[in-house]
VOFI-788572 format. One line per field, with one value per residue (C-alpha): x, y, z; residue in three letters. Coordinates in steps of 0.02 Angstrom, whole numbers, always signed. Layout:
<rs>
x <- [X,...]
y <- [Y,...]
z <- [Z,...]
code <- [ALA,...]
</rs>
This chain:
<rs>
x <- [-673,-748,-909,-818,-722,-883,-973,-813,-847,-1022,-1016,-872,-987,-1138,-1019,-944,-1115,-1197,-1049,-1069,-1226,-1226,-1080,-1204,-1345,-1253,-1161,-1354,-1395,-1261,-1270,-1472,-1436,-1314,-1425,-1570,-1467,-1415,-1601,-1657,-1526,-1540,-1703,-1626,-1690,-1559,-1549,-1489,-1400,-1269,-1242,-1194,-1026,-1008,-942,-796,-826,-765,-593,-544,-556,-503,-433,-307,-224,-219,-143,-19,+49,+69,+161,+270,+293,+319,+460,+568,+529,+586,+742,+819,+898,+736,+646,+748,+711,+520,+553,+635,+488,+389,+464,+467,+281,+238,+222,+30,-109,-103,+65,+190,+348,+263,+104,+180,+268,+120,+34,+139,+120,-78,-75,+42,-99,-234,-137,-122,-311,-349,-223,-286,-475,-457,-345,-475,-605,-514,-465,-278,-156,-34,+121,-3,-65,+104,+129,-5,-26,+173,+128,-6,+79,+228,+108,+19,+184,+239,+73,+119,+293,+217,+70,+206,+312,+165,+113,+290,+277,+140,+194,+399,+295,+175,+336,+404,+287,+229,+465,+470,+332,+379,+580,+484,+374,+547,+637,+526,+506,+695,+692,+577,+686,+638,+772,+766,+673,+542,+526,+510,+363,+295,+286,+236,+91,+21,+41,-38,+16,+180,+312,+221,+224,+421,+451,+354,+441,+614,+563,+504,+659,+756,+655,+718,+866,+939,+1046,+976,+1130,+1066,+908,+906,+1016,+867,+736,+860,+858,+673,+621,+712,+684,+841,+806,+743,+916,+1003,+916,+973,+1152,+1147,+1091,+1192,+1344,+1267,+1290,+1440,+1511,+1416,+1348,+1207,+1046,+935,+1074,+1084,+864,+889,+993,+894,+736,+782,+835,+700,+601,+710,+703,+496,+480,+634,+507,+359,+450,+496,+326,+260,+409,+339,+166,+152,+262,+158,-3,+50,+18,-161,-178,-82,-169,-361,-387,-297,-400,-549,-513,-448,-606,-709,-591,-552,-718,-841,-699,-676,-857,-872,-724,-800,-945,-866,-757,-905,-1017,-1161]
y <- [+1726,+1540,+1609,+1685,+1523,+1443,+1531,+1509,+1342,+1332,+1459,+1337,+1206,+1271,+1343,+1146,+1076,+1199,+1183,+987,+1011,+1141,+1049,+903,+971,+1039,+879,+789,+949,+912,+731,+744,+860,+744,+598,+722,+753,+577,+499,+654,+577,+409,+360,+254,+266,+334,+155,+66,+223,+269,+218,+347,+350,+324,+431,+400,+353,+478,+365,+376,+541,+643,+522,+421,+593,+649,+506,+505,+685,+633,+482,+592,+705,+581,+490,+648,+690,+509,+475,+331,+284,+330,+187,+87,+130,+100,-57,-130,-61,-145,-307,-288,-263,-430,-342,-282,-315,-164,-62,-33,+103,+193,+192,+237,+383,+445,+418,+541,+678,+674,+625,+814,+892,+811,+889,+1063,+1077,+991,+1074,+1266,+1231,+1176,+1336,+1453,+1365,+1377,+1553,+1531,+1680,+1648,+1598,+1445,+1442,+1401,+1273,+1170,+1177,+1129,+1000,+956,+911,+823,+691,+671,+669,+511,+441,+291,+272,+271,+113,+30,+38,-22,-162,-223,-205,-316,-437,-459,-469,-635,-705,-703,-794,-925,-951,-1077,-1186,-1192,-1242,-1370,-1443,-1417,-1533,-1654,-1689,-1693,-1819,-1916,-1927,-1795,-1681,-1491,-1435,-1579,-1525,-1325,-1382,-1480,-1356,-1220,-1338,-1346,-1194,-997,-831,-708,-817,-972,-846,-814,-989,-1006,-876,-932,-1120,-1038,-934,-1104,-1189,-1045,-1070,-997,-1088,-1142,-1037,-873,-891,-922,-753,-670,-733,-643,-506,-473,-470,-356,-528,-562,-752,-776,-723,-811,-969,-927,-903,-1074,-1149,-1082,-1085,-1302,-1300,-1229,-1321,-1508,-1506,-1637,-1523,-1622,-1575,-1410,-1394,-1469,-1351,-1210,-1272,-1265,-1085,-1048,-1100,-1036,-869,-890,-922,-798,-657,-712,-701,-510,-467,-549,-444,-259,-270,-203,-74,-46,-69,+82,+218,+181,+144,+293,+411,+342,+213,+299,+473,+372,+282,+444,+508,+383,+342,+548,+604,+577,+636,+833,+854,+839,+959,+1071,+1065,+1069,+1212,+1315,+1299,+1217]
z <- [+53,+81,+3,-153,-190,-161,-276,-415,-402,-454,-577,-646,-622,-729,-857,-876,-857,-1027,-1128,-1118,-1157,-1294,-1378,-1382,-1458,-1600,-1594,-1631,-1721,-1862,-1867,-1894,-2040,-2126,-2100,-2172,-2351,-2345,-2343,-2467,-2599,-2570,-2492,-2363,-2183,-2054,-1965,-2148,-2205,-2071,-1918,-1753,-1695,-1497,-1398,-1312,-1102,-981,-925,-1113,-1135,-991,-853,-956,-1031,-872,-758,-936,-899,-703,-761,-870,-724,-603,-710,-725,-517,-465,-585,-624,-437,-343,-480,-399,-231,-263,-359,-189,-95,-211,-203,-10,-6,-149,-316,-263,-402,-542,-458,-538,-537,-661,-574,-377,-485,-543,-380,-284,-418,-401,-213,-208,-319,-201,-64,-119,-166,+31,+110,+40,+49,+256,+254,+193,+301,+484,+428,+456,+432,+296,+384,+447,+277,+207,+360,+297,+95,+107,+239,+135,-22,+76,+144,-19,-121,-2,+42,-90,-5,+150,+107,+31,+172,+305,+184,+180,+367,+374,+263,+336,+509,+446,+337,+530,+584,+474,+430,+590,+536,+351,+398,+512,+364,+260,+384,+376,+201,+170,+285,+241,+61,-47,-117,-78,-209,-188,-15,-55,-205,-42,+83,-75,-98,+94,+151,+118,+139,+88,+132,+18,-120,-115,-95,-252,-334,-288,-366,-536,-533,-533,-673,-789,-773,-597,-487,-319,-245,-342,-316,-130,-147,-221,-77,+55,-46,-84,+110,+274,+388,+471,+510,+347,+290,+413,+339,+158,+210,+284,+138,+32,+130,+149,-36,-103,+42,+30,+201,+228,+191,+307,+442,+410,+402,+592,+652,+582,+622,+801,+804,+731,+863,+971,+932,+906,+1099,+1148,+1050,+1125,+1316,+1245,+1193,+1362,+1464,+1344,+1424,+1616,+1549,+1399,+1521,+1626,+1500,+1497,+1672,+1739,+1612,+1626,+1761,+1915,+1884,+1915,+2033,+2138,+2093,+2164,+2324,+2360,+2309,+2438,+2559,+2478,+2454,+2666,+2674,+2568,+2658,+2833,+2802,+2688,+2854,+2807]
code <- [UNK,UNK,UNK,UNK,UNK,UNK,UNK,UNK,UNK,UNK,UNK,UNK,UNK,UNK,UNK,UNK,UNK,UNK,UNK,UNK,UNK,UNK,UNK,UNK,UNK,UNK,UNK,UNK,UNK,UNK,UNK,UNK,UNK,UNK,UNK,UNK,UNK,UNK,UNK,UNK,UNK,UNK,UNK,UNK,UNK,UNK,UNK,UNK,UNK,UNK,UNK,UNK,UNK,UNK,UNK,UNK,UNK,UNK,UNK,UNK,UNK,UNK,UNK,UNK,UNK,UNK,UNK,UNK,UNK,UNK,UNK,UNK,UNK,UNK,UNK,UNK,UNK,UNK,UNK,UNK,UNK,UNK,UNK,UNK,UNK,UNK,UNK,UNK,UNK,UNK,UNK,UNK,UNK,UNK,UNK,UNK,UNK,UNK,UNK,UNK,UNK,UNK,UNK,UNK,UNK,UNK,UNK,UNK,UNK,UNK,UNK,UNK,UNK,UNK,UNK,UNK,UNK,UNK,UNK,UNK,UNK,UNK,UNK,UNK,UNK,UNK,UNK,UNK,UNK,UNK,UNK,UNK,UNK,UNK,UNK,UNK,UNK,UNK,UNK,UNK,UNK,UNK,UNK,UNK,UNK,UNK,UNK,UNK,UNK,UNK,UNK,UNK,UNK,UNK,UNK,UNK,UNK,UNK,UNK,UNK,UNK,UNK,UNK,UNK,UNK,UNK,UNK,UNK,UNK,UNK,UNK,UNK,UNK,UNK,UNK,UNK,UNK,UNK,UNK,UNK,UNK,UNK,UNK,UNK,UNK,UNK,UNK,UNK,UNK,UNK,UNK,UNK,UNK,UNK,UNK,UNK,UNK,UNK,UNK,UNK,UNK,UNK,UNK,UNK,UNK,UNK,UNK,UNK,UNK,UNK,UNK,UNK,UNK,UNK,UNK,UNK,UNK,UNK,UNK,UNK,UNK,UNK,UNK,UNK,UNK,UNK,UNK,UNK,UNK,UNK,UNK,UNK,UNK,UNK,UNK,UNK,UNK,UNK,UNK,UNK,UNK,UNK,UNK,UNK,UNK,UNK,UNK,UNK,UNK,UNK,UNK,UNK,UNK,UNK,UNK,UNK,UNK,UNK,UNK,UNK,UNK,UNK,UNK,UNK,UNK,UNK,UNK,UNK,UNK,UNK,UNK,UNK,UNK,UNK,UNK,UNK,UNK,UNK,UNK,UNK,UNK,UNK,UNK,UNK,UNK,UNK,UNK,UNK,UNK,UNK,UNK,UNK,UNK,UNK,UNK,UNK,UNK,UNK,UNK,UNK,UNK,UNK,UNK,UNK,UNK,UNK,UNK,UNK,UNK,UNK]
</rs>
C-alpha cells in the first residue's frame, strides 16, 4: 500500500513537472511566432518591437489563492464570538509581527489539512488497522486545527511570566520618579524610556492610548485587561481607585511598591520550598537504581556464585 501511494505520488509528480513544461514551450512557441509576423511587417527587431510579459512568481499565483480560500474557510469555522476569543489571545500574547485574526483563522484550517495528510501517511507507514487509523488522522487534525491556539497561549505564558517579573522593579522606578516631582504620566514616559521588555510595551501602549484621547482611568482599565497578571491588576485597581478618589499617587506607588516586593520574595520562598519535592522524581527514578546497582551489585554476583557452586 506504502509503495502504491508512493508511486501515485511520483507519477503526480512527473505529470505536474511536463505539463509546466509543455505549457511553457508553447507558451515561447506562440510568443516567438507573434514576434516573427510582427518583425516580417514592420522590420523592427523583437527587443524594440515588443517587449515579454513576466510571468507571475509562484506566491502570486498559487499560494495567495490558496491561503484566500483557508481564510474564507477559517472565517465561517471561527464565527464572530470565537474572533473574539483569538483577538484576546492575541492581545494576551503582544499583537505578534504579521498575525492577525484573519491570519490564526486561516492557520488552523491549513494546520487541520497539514494534519490529515501527516496523520494518514504515518498511518499507512506503521501499518495501523483502521480503528487506530481513525485514532490518529482525527488526532491528527485536532492538534493541527489548535496548534495556533496553542503557540498563542504559551507565548502569552511567557510573556504574563516576564511582565511578573520585571512589574516590581518598574512600580519601584515609578515610585521614585513621582517622588522626585514628576506627575504620573511623566513618571510612566520615564520608566517607558529606561526600561525593555513586554511590560515596557503596555506601558507604552497605555500612554499613547491617553494622548488620543482616553482617560488615565480607562486606559489603566485597558492595561488590566490586556494581561491574566493578578498583581498587575491589583496595581491598576489601586490607581484607579487613587484617582476617582484623590488619594496622594506617590502614597499609593509606596504602598504598592512594597507588596510588590513582598509577594516577589514570598514566590521565590515557594519556588525554593517546590524543589526537594520536585528533586525526588529524578532521583527516585534514575539516581537510586544506580546507586543500588553499584552498592547491591558486587554482593548478588557472590551469591550467585556461592549458591551456583563454582
Amino acid at each position: 500500500m506504502i509503495l502504491f501511494f508512493g508511486l501515485i505520488l511520483i507519477f503526480l509528480a512527473l505529470f505536474l513537472v511536463f505539463a509546466s513544461l509543455g505549457q511553457l514551450n508553447s507558451e515561447r512557441g506562440g510568443v516567438s511566432k507573434s514576434l516573427e509576423v510582427l518583425e516580417a511587417m514592420t522590420g523592427a527587431t523583437p527587443e524594440t518591437s515588443v517587449a515579454k510579459p513576466e510571468e507571475p512568481p509562484f506566491t502570486v499565483r498559487i499560494l495567495e489563492p490558496l491561503l484566500a480560500r483557508a481564510q474564507g474557510l477559517g472565517r465561517r469555522i471561527t464565527g464572530a464570538d470565537q474572533a473574539e476569543r483569538i483577538r484576546a489571545q492575541l492581545d494576551r500574547a503582544g499583537n505578534p509581527p504579521g498575525w492577525s485574526v484573519d491570519r490564526v483563522s486561516s492557520g488552523k484550517v491549513v494546520g487541520a489539512l497539514v494534519g490529515l495528510v501527516a496523520g494518514v501517511y504515518f498511518a499507512l507507514i506503521l501499518g495501523l488497522s483502521l480503528p487506530a487509523l481513525i485514532v490518529v488522522v482525527v488526532g491528527g487534525v485536532a492538534l493541527g486545527f489548535y496548534a495556533p491556539n496553542i503557540w498563542l497561549f504559551n507565548t502569552a505564558q511567557k510573556r504574563e511570566a516576564q511582565i511578573l517579573k520585571d512589574l516590581p522593579d518598574a512600580i519601584d522606578l515609578l515610585t521614585i520618579s513621582v517622588e522626585a516631582g514628576l506627575g504620573f504620566d511623566a513618571a510612566l514616559q520615564q520608566v517607558a524610556r529606561n526600561t525593555t521588555g513586554p511590560l515596557t510595551g503596555e506601558l507604552s501602549r497605555m500612554l499613547q492610548e491617553m494622548q488620543i484621547g482616553q482617560s488615565r482611568s480607562e486606559a489603566l482599565r485597558g492595561l488590566g485587561e490586556r494581561t491574566h497578571v493578578a498583581d498587575l491588576k491589583s496595581f491598576v485597581s489601586a490607581m484607579v481607585q487613587a484617582d476617582k478618589v484623590g488619594v496622594p499617587i506617590a502614597q499609593v506607588l509606596r504602598i504598592q511598591s512594597g507588596e510588590m516586593r513582598t509577594k516577589r520574595r514570598q514566590r521565590a520562598e515557594e519556588k525554593a520550598a517546590e524543589v526537594p519535592v520536585k528533586i525526588m522524581i529524578p532521583v527516585i527514578l534514575f539516581i537510586l537504581p544506580c546507586l543500588m546497582i553499584i552498592v547491591m551489585g558486587p554482593g548478588i554476583l557472590s551469591m550467585i556464585e556461592s549458591f551456583s557452586g563454582k
